[in-house]
Structure formats: structure tokens, C-alpha cells
C-alpha positions in Angstrom: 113.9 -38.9 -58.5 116.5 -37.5 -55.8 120.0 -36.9 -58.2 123.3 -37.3 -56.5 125.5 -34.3 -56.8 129.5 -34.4 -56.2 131.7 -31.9 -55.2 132.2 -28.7 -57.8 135.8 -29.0 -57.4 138.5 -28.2 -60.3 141.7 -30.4 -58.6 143.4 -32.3 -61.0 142.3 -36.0 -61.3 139.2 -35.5 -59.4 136.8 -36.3 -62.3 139.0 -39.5 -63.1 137.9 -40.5 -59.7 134.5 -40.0 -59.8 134.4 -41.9 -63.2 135.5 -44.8 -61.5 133.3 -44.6 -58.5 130.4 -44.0 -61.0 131.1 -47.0 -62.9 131.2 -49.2 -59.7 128.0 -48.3 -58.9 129.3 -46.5 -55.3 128.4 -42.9 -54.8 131.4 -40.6 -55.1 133.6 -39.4 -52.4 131.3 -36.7 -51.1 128.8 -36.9 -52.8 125.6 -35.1 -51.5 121.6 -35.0 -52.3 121.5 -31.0 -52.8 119.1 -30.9 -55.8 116.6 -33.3 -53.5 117.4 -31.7 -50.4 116.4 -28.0 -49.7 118.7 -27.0 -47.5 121.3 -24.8 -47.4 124.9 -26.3 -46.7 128.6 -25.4 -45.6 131.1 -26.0 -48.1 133.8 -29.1 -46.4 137.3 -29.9 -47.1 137.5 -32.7 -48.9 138.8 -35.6 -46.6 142.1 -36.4 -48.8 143.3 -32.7 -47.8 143.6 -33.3 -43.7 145.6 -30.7 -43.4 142.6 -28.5 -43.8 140.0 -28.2 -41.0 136.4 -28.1 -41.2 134.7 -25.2 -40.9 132.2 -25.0 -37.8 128.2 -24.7 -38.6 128.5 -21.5 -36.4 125.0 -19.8 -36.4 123.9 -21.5 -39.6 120.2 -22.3 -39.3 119.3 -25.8 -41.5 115.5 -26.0 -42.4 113.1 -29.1 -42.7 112.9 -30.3 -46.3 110.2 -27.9 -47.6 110.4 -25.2 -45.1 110.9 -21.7 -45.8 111.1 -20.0 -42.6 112.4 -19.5 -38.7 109.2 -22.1 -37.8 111.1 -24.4 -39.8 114.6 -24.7 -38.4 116.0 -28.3 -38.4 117.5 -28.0 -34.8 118.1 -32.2 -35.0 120.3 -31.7 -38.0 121.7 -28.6 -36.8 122.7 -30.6 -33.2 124.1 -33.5 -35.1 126.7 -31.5 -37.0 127.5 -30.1 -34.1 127.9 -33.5 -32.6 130.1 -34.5 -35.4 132.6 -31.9 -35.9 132.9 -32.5 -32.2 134.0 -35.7 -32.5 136.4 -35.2 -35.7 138.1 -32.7 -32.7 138.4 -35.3 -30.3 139.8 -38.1 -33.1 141.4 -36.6 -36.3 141.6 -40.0 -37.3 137.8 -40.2 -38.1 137.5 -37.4 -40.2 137.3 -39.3 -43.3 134.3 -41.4 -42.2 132.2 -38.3 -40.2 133.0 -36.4 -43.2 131.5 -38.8 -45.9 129.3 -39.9 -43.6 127.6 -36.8 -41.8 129.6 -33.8 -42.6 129.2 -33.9 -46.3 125.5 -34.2 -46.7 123.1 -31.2 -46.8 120.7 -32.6 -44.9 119.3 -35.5 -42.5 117.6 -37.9 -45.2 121.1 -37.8 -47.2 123.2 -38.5 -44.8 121.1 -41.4 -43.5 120.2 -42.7 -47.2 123.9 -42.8 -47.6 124.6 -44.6 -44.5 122.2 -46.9 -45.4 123.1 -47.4 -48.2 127.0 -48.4 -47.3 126.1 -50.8 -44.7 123.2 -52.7 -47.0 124.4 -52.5 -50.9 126.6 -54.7 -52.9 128.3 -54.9 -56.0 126.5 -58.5 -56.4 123.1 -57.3 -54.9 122.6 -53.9 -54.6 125.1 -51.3 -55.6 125.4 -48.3 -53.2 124.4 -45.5 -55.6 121.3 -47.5 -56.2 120.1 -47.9 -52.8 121.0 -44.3 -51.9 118.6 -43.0 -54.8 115.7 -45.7 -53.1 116.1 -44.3 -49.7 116.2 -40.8 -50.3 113.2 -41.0 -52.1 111.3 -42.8 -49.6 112.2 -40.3 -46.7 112.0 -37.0 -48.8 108.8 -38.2 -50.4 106.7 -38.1 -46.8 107.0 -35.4 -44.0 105.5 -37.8 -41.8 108.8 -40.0 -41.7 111.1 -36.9 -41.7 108.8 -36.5 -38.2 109.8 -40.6 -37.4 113.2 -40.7 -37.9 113.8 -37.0 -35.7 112.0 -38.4 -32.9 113.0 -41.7 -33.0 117.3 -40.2 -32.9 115.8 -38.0 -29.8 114.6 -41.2 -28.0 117.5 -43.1 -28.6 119.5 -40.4 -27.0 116.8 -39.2 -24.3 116.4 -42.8 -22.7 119.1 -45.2 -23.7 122.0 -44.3 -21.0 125.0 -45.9 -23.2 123.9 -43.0 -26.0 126.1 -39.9 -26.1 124.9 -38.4 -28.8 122.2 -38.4 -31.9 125.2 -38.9 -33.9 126.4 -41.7 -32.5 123.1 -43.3 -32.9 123.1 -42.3 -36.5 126.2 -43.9 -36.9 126.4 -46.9 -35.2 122.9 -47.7 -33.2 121.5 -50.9 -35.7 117.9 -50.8 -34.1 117.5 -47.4 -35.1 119.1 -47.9 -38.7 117.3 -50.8 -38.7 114.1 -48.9 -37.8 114.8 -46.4 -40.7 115.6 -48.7 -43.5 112.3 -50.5 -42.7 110.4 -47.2 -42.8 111.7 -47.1 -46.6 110.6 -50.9 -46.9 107.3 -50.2 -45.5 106.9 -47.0 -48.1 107.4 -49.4 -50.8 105.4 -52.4 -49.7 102.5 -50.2 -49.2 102.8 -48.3 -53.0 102.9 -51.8 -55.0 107.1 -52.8 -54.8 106.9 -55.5 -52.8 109.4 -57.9 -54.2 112.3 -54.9 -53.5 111.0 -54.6 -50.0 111.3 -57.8 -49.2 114.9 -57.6 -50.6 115.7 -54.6 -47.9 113.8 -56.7 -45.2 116.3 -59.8 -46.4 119.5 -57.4 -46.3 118.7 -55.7 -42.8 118.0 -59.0 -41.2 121.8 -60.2 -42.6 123.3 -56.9 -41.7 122.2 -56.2 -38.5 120.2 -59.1 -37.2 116.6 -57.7 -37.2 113.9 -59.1 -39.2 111.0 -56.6 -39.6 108.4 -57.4 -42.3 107.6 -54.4 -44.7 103.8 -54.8 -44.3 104.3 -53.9 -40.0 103.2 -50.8 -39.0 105.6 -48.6 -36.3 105.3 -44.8 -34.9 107.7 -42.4 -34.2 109.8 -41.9 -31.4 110.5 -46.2 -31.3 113.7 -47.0 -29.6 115.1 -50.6 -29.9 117.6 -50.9 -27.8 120.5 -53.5 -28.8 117.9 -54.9 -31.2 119.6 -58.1 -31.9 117.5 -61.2 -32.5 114.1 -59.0 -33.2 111.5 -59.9 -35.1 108.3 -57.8 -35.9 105.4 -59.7 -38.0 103.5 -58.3 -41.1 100.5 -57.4 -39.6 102.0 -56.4 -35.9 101.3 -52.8 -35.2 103.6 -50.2 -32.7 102.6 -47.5 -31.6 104.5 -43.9 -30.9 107.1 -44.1 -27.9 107.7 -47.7 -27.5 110.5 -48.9 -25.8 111.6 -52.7 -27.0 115.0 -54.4 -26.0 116.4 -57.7 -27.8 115.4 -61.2 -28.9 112.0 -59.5 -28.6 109.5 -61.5 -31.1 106.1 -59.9 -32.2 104.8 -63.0 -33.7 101.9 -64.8 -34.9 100.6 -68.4 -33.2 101.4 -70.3 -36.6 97.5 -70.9 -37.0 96.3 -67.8 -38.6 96.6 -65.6 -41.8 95.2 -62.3 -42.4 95.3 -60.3 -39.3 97.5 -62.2 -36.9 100.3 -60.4 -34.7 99.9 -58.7 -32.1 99.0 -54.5 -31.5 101.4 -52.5 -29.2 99.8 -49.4 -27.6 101.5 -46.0 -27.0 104.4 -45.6 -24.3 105.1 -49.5 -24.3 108.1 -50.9 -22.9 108.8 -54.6 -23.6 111.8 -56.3 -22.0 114.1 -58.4 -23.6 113.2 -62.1 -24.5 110.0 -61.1 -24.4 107.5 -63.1 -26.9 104.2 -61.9 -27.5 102.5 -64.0 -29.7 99.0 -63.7 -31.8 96.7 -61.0 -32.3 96.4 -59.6 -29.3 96.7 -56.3 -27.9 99.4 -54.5 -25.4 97.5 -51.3 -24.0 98.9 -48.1 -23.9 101.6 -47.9 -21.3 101.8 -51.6 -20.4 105.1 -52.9 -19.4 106.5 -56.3 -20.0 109.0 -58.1 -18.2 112.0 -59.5 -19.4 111.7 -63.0 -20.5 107.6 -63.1 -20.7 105.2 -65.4 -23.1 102.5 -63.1 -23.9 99.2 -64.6 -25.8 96.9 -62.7 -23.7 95.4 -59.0 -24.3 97.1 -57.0 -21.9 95.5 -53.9 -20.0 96.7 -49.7 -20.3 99.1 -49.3 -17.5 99.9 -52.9 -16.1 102.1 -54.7 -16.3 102.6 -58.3 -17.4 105.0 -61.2 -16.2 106.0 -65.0 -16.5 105.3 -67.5 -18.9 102.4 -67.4 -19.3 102.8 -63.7 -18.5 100.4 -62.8 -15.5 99.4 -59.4 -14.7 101.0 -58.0 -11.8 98.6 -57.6 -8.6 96.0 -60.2 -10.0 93.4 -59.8 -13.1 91.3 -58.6 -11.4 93.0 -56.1 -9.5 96.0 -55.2 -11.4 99.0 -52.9 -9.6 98.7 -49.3 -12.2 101.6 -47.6 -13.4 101.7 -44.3 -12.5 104.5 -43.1 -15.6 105.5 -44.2 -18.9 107.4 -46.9 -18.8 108.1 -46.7 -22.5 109.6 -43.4 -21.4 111.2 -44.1 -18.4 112.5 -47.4 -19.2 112.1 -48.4 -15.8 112.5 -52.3 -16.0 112.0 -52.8 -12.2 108.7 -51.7 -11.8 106.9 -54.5 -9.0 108.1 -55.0 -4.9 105.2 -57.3 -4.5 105.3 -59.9 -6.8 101.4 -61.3 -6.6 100.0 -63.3 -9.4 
């Protein structure tokens, strides 16, 4: 299990505080994951000292949980500080918050368990420290999510225009949080713990209006853009660089158990309001307009539009895509509109 370590600080009345905050069931002012997480981390001024200025990262190299050498420098983390102490520059008045929320934390999976875990847990639920100690676990346990969440921060940033920075995303982006809490959900639905699964599915679809079951299956580098109003079936399946906007619903046709949402290939983009219902299957690099009703297996590299969606050029001709519109994000993507 991943242990929570405060501060080693002697000021007076600091271990009063942490009492209190351990008896709440909140994680302490600071706290980090350094026993679970080996990395190797600069010591921050504690936020009730502003006078006192955060050291920059300088030339300080952070390495992937597990990794011992140059081949394994964290260069997301690392860009993220960076990002972060920028940002306490430009607004003072956020130093508290980038402090416990990034600055703090020795590594990646703390400082998003923790942020997790402040915007899901409840006294009356969930307390904080409780959730903190489930998703730490669940993204130290596999290098395969460390992979995930990297590459989905550097899609957020690499194709949605409004994103400034991987830490913004961290911080306020509720797809991708939304995205990373599920991956913890998913961990434990497919290890035996469904009932708490379900409990994170419940809290993320209150929190941030996403409803993703635990059984769905998602690759890395996703990017759900706005994400309000999405909802991703147990069985649906998506692949690695998809693109999907909001009130997007991956759903089944109400009929069916077992095996019953749909399949979305590699380098998807779907547009928002789209429904694609059923098990069907969305080839690699299909697009879907905005607003289509998909029940139909759609082809690699076409794209798909209307209710009933239609693929654009004809079935039997369809018009190819020559990029990756899950990529590109390239919603206007047809000049002749022939059905």
C-alpha cells in the first residue's frame, strides 16, 4: 500500500495540525507519496509562509516510477512543474492551491491521486485520505497507465486550442480527470472490487458529469474535449488517439446483454451529440459529424453523417481521409455533401 508522508518540519504547532487533518480523514497540508513514489523531489515552502518563494526545478531531472537512469527521465512531470511555478509567478494568489496541488508532490501519480481525490471524496462518502491511498495504488501498480495518463495530458495540450498547458489540464480539464479516475475504476473492476468501482463511476458522474462504466475499455492518448453529458457503456471499447467532444453517447440498443456497445478504432474523432449505438464498430480513423445517429459499422478513414449517419461520398464509394482526424481535429472535413 502507497503511505502518505507530511512535511519533516519542526515549526511549532505543526503536528497539532496534522492531528486534526488526520482525524478528519483529509490528507495533511502537503502531504506527499515519497515512500510510493521513486522520485527524487525539491524541498517547497510551505504555503502559510508566502513570504518565501519556491525554489525553481532548475536542471533537476525526475524519473518514471521505477526507473533508474537518463532513458528514464520524466520530461511530462518535469514540464508540468515548470508550468506551475510559472503560473504561481504570474498570480501569487494561487500559490496555495499549485502548491498543494502540483508543487508539493514528488511525482505525477501523487499529484493527480491527490487531485482526485479533493474533487471526489467526502466526509459522508469517501474521505480524502482514503481515496488518495486507492488512486495511487491503482496508477503506481501498472506502467501501462503511467504510459495513459502522459499521453493523454500531451493530447489535451497538443490538439485542444483552449489548452495552455499540461497543467492546466491537470488542474481543471474534467474529461481528462474524468478519464484518469476511470482508469483507477477500471483497475479495480477488472481485479474483483466492483462494488467500489461502481462507487467512483457514481461520484465522477456527480462531479463532473461523465458517466463511464468501469468494465469500458480506453487507450492512451484519449482527449475528451468539454466532456459534459458523456456516457461510455460497459462493454464499449476506445482505442489509442481518439478524439470525442460532448453529449457523446457510446451506448447499447436496449436489446442486448453481453457484448453490446459499440468498438472505436485508432485516431477516431467523434463530434459532439454524436450517438453511436450497439455493437458496432468505428474503423480506425473514421470521423463522425456532429450530431450523427450511428447504428451502422463504420469504414477506416470515412467519414459518417446524419441521422441515420451516411457515409460521405456513398457506400459504395466513400470520400477517404487522407490524415487523422483524431489527430487533427479537423471537424469540417466534406465540400461535397453526397449521400
Amino acid at each position: 500500500m502507497a503511505t502518505c508522508v507530511a512535511f519533516n518540519s519542526r515549526r511549532e504547532g505543526e503536528g497539532a495540525t496534522r492531528g486534526r487533518a488526520a482525524s478528519s480523514g483529509a490528507p495533511p497540508t502537503g502531504a506527499r507519496f515519497d515512500a510510493a513514489c521513486p522520485y527524487k523531489f525539491v524541498d517547497l515552502s510551505r504555503p502559510d509562509f508566502p513570504e518565501l518563494a519556491f525554489p525553481s526545478a532548475g536542471n533537476k531531472k525526475y524519473l518514471l516510477p521505477g526507473g533508474d537512469s537518463e532513458e528514464d527521465v520524466d520530461e511530462v512531470w518535469a514540464k508540468l512543474r515548470e508550468e506551475a511555478e510559472e503560473d504561481v509567478e504570474k498570480e501569487p494568489v494561487l500559490r496555495t492551491y499549485y502548491h498543494n496541488a502540483i508543487l508539493s508532490h514528488a511525482c505525477l501519480e501523487s499529484a493527480l491521486a491527490s487531485h482526485l481525490a479533493n474533487k471526489l471524496g467526502s466526509a459522508e462518502q469517501i474521505p480524502c485520505g482514503v481515496l488518495v491511498e486507492i488512486f495511487l495504488d491503482a496508477f503506481l501498480a501498472d506502467p501501462e497507465v503511467q504510459c495513459a495518463v502522459r499521453a493523454d495530458l500531451r493530447a489535451a495540450r497538443d490538439r485542444d486550442p483552449a489548452c495552455s498547458s499540461m497543467a492546466h489540464c491537470l488542474l481543471y480539464y474534467k474529461g481528462f480527470l474524468a478519464c484518469q479516475a476511470h482508469r483507477a475504476a477500471h483497475r479495480l473492476w477488472a481485479s474483483g472490487r466492483r462494488v467500489l468501482a461502481l462507487f467512483l463511476q457514481s461520484r465522477v458522474s456527480e462531479v463532473f458529469a461523465v458517466d463511464i462504466h468501469p468494465g469500458a475499455r480506453i487507450g492512451k492518448g484519449i482527449l475528451l474535449d468539454h466532456a459534459t453529458g458523456l456516457v461510455v457503456g460497459e462493454t464499449a471499447v476506445i482505442g489509442d488517439e481518439v478524439s470525442i467532444l460532448h453529449n457523446v453517447t457510446l451506448g447499447g440498443t436496449g436489446k442486448e446483454c453481453g457484448d453490446r456497445h459499440p468498438k472505436i478504432g485508432d485516431g477516431v474523432l467523434v463530434g459532439a451529440g454524436t450517438q453511436i449505438l450497439g455493437n458496432v464498430r468505428i474503423g480506425a480513423g473514421a470521423k463522425i459529424g456532429a450530431g450523427s445517429v450511428v447504428i451502422k459499422e463504420v469504414p477506416p478513414m470515412t467519414t459518417a453523417v446524419g441521422n441515420p449517419s451516411k457515409l460521405i461520398g456513398g457506400k459504395k464509394n466513400p470520400l477517404m481521409l487522407d490524415k487523422i482526424p483524431g489527430l487533427t481535429m479537423d471537424h469540417t472535413s466534406w465540400s461535397d455533401y453526397v449521400i
